[in-house]
Biopython code that builds the backbone (N, CA, C, O; Angstrom):
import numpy as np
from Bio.PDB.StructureBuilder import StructureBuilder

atoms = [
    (1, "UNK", "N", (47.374, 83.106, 42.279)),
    (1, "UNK", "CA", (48.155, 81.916, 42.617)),
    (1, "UNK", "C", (48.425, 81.910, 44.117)),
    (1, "UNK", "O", (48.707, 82.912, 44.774)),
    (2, "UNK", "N", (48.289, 80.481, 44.654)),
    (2, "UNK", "CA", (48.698, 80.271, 46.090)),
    (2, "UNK", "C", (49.926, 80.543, 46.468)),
    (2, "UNK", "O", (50.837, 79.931, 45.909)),
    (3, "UNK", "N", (50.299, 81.724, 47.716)),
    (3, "UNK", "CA", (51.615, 81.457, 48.268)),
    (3, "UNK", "C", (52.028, 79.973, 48.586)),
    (3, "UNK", "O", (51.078, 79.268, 48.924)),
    (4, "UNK", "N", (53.048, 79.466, 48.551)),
    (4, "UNK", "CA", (53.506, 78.071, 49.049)),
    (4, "UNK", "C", (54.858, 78.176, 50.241)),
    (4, "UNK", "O", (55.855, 78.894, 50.161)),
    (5, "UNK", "N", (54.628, 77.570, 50.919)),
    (5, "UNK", "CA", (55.841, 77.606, 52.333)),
    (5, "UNK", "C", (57.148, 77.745, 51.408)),
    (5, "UNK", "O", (57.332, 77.383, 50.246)),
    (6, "UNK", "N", (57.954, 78.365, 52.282)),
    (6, "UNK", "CA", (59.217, 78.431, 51.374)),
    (6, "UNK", "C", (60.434, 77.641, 52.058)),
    (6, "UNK", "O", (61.500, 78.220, 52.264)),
    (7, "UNK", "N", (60.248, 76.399, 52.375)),
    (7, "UNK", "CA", (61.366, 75.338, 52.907)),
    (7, "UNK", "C", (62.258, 75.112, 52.586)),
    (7, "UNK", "O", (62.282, 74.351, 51.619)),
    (8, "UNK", "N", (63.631, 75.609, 53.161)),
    (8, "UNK", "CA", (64.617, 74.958, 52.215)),
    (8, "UNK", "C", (64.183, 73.317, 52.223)),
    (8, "UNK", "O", (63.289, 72.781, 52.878)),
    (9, "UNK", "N", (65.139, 72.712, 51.261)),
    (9, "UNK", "CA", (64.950, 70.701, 51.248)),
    (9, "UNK", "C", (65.032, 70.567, 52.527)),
    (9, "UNK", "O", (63.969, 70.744, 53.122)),
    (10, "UNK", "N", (66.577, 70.133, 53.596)),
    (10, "UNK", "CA", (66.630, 69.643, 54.575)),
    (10, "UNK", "C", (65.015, 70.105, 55.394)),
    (10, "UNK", "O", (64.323, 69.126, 55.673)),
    (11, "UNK", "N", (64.524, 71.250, 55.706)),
    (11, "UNK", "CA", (63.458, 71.585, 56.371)),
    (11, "UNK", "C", (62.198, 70.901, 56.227)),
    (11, "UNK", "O", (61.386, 70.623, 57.109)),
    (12, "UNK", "N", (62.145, 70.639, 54.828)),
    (12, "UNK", "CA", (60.843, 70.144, 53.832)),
    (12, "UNK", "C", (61.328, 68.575, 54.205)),
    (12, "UNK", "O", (60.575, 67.940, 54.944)),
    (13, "UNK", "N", (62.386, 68.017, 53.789)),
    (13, "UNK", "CA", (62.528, 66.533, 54.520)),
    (13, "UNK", "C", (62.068, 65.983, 55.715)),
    (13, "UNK", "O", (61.410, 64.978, 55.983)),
    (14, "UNK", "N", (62.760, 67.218, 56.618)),
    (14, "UNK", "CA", (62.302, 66.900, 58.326)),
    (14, "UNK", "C", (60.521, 66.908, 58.578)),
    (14, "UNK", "O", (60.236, 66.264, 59.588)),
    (15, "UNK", "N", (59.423, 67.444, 57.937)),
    (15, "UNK", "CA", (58.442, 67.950, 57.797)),
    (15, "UNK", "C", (57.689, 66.350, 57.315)),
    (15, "UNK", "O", (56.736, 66.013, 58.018)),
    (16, "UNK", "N", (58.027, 65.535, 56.338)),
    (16, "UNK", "CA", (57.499, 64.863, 55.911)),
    (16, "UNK", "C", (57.679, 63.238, 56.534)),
    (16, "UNK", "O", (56.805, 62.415, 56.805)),
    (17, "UNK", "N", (59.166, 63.147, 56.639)),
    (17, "UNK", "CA", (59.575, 62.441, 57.594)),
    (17, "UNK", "C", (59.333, 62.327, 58.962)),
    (17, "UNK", "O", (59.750, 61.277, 59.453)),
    (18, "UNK", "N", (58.688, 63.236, 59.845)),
    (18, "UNK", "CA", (58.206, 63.347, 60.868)),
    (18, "UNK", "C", (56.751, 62.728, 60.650)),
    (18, "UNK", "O", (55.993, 62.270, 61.506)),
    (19, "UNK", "N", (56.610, 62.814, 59.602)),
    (19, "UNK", "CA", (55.089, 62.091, 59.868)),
    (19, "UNK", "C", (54.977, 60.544, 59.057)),
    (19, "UNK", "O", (53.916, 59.956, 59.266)),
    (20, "UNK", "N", (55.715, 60.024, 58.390)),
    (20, "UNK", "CA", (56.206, 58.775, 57.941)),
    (20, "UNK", "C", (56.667, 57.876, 59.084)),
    (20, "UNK", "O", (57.345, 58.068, 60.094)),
    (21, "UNK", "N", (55.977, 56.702, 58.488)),
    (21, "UNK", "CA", (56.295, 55.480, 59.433)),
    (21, "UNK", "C", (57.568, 54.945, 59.520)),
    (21, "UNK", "O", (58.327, 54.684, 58.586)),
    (22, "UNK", "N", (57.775, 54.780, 60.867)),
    (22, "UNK", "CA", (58.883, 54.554, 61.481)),
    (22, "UNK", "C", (60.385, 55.932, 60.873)),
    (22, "UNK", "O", (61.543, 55.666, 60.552)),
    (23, "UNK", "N", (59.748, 57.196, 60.926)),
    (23, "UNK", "CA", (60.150, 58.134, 60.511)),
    (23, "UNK", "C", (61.835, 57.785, 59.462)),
    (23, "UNK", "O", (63.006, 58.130, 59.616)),
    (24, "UNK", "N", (61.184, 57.043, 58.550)),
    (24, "UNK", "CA", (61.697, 56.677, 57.148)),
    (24, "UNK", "C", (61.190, 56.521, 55.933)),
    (24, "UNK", "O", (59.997, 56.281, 55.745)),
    (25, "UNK", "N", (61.796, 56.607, 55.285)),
    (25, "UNK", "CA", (61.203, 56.585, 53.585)),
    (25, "UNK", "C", (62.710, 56.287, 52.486)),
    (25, "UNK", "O", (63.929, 56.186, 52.620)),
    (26, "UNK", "N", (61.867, 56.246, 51.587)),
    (26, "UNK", "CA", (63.127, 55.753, 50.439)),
    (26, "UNK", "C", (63.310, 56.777, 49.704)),
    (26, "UNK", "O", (62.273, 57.187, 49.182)),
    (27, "UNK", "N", (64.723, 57.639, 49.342)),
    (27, "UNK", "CA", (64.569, 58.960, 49.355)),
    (27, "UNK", "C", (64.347, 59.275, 47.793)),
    (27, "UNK", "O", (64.959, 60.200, 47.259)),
    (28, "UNK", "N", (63.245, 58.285, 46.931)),
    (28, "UNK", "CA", (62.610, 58.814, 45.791)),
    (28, "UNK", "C", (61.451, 58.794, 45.972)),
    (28, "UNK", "O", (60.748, 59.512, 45.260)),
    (29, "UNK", "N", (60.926, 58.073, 46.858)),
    (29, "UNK", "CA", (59.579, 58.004, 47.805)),
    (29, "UNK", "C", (59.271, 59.670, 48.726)),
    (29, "UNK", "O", (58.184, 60.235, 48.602)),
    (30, "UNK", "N", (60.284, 60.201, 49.512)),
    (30, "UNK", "CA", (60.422, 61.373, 49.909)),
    (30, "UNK", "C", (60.632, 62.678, 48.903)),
    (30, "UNK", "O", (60.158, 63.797, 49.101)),
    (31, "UNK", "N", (61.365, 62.314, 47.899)),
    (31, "UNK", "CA", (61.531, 63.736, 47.193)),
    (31, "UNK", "C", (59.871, 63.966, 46.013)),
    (31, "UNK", "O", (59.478, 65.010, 45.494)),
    (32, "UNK", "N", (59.169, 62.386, 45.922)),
    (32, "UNK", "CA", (57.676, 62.977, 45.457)),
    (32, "UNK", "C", (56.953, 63.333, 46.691)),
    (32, "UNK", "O", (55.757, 63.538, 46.487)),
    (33, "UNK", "N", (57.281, 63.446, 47.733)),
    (33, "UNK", "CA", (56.127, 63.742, 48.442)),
    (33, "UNK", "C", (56.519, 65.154, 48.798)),
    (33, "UNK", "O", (55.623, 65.998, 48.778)),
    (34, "UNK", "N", (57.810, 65.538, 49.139)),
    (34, "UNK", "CA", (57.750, 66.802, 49.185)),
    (34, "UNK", "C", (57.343, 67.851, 47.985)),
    (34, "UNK", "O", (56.724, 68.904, 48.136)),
    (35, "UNK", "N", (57.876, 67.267, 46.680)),
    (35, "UNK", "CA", (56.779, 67.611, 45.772)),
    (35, "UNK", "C", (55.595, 67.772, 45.309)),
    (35, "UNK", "O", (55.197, 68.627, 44.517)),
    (36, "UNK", "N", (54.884, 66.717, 45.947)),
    (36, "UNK", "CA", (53.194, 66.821, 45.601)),
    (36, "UNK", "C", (52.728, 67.613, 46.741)),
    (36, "UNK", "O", (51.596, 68.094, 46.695)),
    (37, "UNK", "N", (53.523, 67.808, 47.813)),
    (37, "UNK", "CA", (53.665, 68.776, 48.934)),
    (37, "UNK", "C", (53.288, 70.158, 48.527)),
    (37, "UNK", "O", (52.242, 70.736, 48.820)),
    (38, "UNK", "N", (54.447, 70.691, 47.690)),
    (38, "UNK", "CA", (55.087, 71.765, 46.893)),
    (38, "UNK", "C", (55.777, 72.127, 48.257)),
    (38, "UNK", "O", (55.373, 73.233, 48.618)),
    (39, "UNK", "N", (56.608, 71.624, 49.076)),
    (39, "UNK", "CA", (57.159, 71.953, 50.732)),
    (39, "UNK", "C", (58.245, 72.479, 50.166)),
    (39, "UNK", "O", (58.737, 73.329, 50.909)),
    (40, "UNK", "N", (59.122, 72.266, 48.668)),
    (40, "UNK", "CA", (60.191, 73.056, 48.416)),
    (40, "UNK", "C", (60.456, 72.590, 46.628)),
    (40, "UNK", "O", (60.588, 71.476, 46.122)),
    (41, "UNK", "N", (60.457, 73.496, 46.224)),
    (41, "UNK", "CA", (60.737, 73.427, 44.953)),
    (41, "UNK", "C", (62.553, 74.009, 44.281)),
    (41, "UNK", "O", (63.339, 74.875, 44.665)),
    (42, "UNK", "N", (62.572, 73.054, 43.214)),
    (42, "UNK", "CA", (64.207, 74.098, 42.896)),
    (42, "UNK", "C", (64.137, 75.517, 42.362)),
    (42, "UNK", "O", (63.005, 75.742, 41.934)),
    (43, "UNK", "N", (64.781, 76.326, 42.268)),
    (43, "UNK", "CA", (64.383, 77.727, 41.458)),
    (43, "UNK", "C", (63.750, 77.340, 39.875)),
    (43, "UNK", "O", (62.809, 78.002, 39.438)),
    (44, "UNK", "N", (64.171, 76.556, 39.314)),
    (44, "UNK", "CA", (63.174, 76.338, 38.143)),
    (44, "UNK", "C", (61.473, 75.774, 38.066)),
    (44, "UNK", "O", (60.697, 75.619, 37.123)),
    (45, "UNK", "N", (61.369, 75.590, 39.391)),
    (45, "UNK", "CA", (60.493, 74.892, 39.534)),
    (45, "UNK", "C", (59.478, 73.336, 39.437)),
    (45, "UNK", "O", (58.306, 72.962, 39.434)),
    (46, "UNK", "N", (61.141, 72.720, 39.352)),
    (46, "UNK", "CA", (60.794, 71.514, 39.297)),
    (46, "UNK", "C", (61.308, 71.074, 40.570)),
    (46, "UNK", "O", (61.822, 71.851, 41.375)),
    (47, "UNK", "N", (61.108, 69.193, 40.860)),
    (47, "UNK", "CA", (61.067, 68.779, 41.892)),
    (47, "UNK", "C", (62.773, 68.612, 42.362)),
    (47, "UNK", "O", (63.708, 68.878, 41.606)),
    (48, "UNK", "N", (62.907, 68.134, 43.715)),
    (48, "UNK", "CA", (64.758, 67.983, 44.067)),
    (48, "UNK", "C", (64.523, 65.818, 43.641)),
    (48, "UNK", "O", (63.759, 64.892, 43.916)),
    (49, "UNK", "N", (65.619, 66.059, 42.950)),
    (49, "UNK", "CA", (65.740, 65.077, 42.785)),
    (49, "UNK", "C", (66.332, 64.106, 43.403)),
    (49, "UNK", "O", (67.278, 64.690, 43.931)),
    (50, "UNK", "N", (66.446, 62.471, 43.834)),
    (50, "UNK", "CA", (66.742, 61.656, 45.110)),
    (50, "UNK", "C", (68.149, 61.570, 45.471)),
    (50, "UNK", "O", (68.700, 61.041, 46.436)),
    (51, "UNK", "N", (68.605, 62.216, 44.467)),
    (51, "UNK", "CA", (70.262, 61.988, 44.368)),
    (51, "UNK", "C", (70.142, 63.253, 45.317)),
    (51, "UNK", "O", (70.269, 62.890, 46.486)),
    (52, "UNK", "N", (69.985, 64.303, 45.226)),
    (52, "UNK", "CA", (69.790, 66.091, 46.117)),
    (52, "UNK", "C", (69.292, 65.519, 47.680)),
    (52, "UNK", "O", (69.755, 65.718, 48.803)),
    (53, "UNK", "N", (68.232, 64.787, 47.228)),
    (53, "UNK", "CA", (67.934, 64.303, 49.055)),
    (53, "UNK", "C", (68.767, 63.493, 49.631)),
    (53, "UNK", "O", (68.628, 63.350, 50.846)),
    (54, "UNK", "N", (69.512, 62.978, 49.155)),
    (54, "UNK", "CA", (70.685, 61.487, 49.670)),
    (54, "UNK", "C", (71.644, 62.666, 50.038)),
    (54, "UNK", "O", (71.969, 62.774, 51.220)),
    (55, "UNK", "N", (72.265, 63.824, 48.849)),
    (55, "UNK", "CA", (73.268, 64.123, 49.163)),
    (55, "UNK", "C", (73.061, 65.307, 50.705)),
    (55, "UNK", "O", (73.813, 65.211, 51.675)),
    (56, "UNK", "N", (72.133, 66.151, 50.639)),
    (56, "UNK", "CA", (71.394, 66.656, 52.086)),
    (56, "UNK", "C", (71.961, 65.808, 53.115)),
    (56, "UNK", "O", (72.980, 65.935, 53.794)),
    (57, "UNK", "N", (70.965, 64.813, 53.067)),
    (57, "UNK", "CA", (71.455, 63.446, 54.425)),
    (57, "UNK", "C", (72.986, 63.764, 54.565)),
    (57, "UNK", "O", (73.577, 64.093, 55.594)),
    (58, "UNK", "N", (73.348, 63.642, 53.669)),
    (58, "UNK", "CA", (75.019, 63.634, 54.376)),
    (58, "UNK", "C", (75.125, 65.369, 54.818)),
    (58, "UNK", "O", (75.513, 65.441, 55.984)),
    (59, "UNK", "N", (74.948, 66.395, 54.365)),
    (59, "UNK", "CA", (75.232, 67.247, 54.964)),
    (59, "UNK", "C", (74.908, 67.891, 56.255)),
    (59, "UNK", "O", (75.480, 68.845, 56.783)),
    (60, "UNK", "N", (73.644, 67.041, 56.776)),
    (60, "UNK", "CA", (73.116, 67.182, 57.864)),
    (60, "UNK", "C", (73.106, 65.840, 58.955)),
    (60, "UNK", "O", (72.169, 65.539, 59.695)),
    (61, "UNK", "N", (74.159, 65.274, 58.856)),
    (61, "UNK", "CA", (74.351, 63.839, 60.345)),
    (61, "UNK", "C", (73.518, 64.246, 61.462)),
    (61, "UNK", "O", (72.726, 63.442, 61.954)),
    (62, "UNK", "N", (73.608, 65.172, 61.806)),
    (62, "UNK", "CA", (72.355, 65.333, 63.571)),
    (62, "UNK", "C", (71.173, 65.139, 63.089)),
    (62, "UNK", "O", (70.248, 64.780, 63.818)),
    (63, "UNK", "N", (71.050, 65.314, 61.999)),
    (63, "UNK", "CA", (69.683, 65.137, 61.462)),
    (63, "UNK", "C", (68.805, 63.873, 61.290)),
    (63, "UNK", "O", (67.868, 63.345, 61.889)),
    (64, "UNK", "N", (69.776, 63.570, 59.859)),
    (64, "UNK", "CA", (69.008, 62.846, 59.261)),
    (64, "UNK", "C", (70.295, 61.348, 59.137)),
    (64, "UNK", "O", (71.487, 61.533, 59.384)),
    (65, "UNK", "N", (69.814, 60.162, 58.781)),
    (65, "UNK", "CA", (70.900, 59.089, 58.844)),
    (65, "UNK", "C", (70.070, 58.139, 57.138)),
    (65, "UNK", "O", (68.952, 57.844, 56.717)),
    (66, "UNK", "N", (71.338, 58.029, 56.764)),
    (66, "UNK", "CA", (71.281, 56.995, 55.374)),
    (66, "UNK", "C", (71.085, 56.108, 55.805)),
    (66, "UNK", "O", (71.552, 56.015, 56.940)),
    (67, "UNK", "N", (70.368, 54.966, 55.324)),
    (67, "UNK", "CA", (70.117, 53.534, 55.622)),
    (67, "UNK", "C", (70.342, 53.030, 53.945)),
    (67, "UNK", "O", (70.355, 53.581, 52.845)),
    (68, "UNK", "N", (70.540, 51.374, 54.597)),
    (68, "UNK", "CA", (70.619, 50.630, 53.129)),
    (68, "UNK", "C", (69.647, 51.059, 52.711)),
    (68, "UNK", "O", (68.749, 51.676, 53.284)),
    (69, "UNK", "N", (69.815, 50.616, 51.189)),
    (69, "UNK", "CA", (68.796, 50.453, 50.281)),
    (69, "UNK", "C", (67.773, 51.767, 50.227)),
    (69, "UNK", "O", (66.589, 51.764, 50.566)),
    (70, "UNK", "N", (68.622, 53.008, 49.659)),
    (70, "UNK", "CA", (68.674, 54.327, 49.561)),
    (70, "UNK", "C", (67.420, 55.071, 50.560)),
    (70, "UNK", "O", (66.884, 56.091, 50.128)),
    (71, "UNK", "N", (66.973, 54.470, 51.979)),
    (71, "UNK", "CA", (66.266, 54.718, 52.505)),
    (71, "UNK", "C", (66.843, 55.690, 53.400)),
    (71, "UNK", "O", (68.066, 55.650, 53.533)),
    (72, "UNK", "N", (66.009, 56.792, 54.210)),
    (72, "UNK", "CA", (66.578, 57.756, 54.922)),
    (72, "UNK", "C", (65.533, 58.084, 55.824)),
    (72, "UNK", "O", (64.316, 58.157, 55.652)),
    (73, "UNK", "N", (66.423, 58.313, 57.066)),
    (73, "UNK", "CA", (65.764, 58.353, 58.421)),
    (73, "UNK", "C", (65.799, 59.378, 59.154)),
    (73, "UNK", "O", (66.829, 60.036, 59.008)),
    (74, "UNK", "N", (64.760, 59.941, 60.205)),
    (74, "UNK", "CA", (64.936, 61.064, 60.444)),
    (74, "UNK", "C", (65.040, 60.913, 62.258)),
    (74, "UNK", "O", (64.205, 60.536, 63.080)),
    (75, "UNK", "N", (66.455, 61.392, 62.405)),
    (75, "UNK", "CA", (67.193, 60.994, 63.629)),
    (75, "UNK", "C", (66.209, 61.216, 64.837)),
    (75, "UNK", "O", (65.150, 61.380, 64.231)),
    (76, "UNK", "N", (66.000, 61.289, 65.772)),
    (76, "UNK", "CA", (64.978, 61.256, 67.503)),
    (76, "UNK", "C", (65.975, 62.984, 67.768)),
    (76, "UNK", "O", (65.814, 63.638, 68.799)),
]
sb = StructureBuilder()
sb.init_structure("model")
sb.init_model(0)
sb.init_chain("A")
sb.init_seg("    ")
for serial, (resi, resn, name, xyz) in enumerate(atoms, 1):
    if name == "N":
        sb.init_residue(resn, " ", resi, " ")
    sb.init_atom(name, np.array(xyz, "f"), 0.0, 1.0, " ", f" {name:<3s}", serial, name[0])
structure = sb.get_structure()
C-alpha cells in the first residue's frame, strides 16, 4: 500500500485551494477533493465532512475567510 501525505485538514485545504479558481470553492466541493486527493483523511478513514471544513475556516481567520453561500476562500 501507498504511503499518503499526512496533512492535517487546515494544511490539506490550503493545498487545494491554492490551486482553485479565484482561490475558492464551496466547502463540499473542497472536502471531495481533498478526498479524492487522500491529502487528509479522519482516523477512521473516511472523508472530513463540509460541516469540519466550515468549522476549520473559523478556527483559522489569517487563513482562510467564509463567504456566502457555504463557499470558502483562501486569504493572499
Amino acid at each position: 500500500m501507498q504511503e499518503m501525505p499526512n496533512y492535517t485538514l487546515h494544511e490539506a485545504m490550503r493545498i487545494v485551494l491554492s490551486e482553485a479558481e479565484n482561490k475558492t470553492m464551496h466547502a463540499a466541493e473542497l472536502a471531495d477533493e481533498i478526498y479524492r486527493r487522500r491529502l487528509y483523511l479522519k482516523k477512521d478513514g473516511s472523508k472530513a465532512q463540509y460541516t469540519q471544513i466550515r468549522a476549520r475556516c473559523g478556527h483559522y481567520p489569517e487563513i482562510f475567510e467564509a463567504l456566502p453561500g457555504n463557499r470558502i476562500r483562501l486569504k493572499d
